[in-house]
C-alpha positions in Angstrom: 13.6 83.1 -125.0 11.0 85.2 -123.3 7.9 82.5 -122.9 10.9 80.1 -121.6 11.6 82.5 -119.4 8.1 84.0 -118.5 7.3 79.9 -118.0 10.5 79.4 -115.9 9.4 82.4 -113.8 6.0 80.5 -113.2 7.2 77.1 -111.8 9.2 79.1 -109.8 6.8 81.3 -107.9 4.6 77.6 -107.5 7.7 76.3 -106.1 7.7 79.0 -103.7 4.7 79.2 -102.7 4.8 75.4 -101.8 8.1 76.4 -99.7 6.2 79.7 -98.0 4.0 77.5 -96.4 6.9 75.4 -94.6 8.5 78.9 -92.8 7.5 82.3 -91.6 9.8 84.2 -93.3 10.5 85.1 -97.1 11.6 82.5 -99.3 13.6 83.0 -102.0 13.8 80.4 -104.8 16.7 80.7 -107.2 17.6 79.3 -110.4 20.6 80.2 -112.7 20.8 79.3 -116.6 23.2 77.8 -117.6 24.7 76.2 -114.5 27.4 74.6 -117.0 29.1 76.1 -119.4 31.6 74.7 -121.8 34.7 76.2 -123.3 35.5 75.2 -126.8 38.0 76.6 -129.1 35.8 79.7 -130.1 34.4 80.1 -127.1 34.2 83.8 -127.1 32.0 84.3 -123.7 28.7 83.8 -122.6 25.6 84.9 -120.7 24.2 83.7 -117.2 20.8 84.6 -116.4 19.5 84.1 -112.7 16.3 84.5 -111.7 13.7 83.6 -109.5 11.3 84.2 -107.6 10.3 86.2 -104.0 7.8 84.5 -101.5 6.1 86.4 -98.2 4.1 85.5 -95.2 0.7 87.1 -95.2 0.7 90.8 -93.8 4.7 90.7 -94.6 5.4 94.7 -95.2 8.1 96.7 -96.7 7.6 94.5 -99.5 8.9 97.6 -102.1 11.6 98.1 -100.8 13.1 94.7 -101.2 16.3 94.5 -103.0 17.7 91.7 -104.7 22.0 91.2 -104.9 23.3 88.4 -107.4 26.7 87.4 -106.3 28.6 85.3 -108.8 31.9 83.7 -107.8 34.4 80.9 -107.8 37.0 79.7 -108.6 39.0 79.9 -105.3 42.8 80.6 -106.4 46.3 81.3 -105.0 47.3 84.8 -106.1 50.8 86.3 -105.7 50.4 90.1 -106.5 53.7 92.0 -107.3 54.5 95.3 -107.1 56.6 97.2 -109.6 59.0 100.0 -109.2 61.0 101.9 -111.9 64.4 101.9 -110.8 67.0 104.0 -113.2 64.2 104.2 -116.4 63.1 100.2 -115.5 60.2 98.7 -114.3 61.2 95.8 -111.9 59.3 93.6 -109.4 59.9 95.2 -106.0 57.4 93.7 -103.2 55.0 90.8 -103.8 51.8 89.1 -101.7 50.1 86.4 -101.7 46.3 85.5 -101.5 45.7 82.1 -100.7 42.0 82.0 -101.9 40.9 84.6 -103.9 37.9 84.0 -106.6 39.1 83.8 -109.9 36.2 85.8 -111.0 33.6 88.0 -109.1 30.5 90.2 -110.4 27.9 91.2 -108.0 24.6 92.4 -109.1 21.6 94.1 -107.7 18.8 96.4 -107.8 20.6 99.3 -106.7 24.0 100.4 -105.9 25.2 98.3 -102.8 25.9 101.8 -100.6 22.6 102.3 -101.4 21.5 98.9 -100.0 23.5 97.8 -96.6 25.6 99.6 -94.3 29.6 98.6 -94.4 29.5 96.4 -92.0 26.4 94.2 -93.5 28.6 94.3 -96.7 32.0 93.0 -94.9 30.2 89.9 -93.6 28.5 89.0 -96.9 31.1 90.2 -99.1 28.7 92.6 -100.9 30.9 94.4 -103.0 34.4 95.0 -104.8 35.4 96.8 -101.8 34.2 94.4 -99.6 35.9 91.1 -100.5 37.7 89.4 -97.8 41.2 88.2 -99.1 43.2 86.5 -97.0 47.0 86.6 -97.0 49.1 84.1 -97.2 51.5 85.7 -94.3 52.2 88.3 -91.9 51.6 91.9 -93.3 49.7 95.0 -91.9 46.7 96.5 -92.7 47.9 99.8 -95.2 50.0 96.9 -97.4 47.0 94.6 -97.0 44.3 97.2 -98.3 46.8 98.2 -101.2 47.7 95.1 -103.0 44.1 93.9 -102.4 43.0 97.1 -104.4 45.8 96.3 -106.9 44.5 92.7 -107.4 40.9 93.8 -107.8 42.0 96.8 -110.3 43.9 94.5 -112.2 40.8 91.7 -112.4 38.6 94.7 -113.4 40.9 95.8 -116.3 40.6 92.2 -117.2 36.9 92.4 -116.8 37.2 89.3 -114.0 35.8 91.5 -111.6 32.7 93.4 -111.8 30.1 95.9 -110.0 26.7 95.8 -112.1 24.5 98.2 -110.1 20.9 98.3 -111.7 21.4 94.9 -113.2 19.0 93.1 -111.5 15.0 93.8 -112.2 12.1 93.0 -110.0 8.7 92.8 -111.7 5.4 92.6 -109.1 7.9 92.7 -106.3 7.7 88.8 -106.8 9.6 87.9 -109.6 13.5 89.1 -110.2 16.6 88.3 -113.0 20.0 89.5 -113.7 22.1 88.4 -116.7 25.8 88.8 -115.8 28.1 88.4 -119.0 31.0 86.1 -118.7 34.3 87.2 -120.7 36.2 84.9 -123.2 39.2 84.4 -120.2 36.9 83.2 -117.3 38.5 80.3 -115.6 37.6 77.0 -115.4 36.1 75.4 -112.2 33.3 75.5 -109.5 31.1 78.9 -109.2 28.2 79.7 -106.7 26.0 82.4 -107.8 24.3 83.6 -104.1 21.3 85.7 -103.8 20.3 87.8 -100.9 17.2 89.2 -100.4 17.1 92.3 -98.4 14.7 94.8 -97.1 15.4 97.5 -94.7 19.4 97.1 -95.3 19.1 93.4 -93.6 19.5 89.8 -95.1 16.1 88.6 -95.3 16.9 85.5 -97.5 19.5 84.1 -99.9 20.0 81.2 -101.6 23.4 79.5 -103.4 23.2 77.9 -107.0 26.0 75.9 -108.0 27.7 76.5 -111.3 30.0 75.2 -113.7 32.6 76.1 -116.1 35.0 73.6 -118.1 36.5 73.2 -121.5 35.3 70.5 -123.3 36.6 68.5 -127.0 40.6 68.6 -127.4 40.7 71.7 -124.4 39.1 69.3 -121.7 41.7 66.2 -123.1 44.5 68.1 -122.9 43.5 70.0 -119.5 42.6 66.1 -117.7 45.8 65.2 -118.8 48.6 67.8 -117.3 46.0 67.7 -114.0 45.9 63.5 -113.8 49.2 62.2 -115.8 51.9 65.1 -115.9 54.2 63.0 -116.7 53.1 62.1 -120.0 52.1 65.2 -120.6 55.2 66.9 -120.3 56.8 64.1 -123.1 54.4 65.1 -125.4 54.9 68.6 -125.0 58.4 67.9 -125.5 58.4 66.0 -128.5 55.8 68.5 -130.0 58.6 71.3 -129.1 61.3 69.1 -131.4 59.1 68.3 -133.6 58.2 71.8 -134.6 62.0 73.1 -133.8 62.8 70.2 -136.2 60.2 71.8 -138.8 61.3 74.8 -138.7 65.3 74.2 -139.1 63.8 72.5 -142.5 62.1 74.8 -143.8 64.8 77.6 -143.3 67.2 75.3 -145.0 65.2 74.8 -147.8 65.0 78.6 -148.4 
């Protein structure tokens, strides 16, 4: 795994150094592997390495203190967070919002914590961060209910390990040549991911570049998924007759006892 990597790292700076001469700023080229990944029945997670490669002008300074961020997200989802109360000894719904494209998984790495990086408003525009992600609601509501069911969206995808801060995940080596391995859990969601890069040096966006990823199930998963997305009709009959059948089945059995 390390000469595939050390010879991926290779082509990369080449590639880079082909691109350098086309601009006068620093080039970052990207790569992320795997950029598919299939769910089967025992899927049970997996790892994504980016990595890549960091290209300057001649006489380019500040080139240690460069920091890399690895932003891995997608898929866009509708979200309705609720609320619960306890009312008399029992937990009930009580208010509800709704997100109407929030990623269905988020981890953010980088050389160094991100506070340590940019300044907040840097962070807002790129969405560097946990605390920076930019929900929008699906209606009217004001900031202080806003900033609290967006925190109880992004605890909850934490607990779930959906969400992620990995400060100190990513490594530079030579101030040329960087990668981060971000672990996906078994419950990722299916669909399109971009894993974005930033370059940065002096807390500004020198470069970034945007790999395109993707998750899906595959074998009897991906059949049954295709079908209840492109014929619900028939799929809902055979998750009815699969519901008698086993009703069925079981009614026999307890008879027979």
């Amino acid at each position: 795994m390390t000469d595939g990597i050390s010879k991926n790292s290779r082509i990369v700076a080449l590639i880079g150094a082909v691109m350098l001469l086309l601009g006068n700023g620093p080039v970052l080229v990207t790569d992320c592997s795997p950029d598919r990944v299939s769910i089967r029945g025992d899927f049970n997670g997996a790892q994504l390495l980016c990595f890549g490669a960091i290209t300057y002008p001649p006489g380019t300074r500040n080139q240690d203190q460069a920091e890399v961020v690895v932003v891995l997200k997608g898929p866009p989802q509708s979200i309705i967070v609720r609320e619960k109360q306890q009312v008399a000894g029992i937990w009930i719904n009580a208010s509800s919002s709704e997100f109407r494209s929030a990623p269905g998984y988020y981890a953010i790495a980088s050389t160094k914590p991100i506070e340590e990086i940019v300044d907040d408003k840097t962070a807002d525009i790129y969405e560097l961060g946990l605390e920076h992600l930019q929900l929008s609601p699906a209606g009217t509501i004001d900031s202080g209910e806003l900033k609290r069911f967006t925190t109880g969206l992004v605890d909850l995808n934490q607990r779930g390990r959906l969400y992620k801060n990995l400060p100190k995940n990513v490594k530079i080596e030579g101030s040329v040549l960087y990668q981060a391995r971000i672990n996906l859990p078994a419950s990722v969601p299916v669909g399109e991911y971009t894993a974005e890069t930033f370059l940065l040096i002096d807390g500004r966006v020198a470069a970034a570049e945007v790999k395109e990823i993707t998750i899906e199930k595959s074998g009897m998963g991906r059949f049954i998924t295709n079908l209840s997305q492109e014929n619900g009709f028939v799929y809902g009959l055979i998750a009815v007759l699969i519901s008698i059948l086993f009703g069925w089945t079981a009614g026999f059995i307890f008879r027979k006892m």
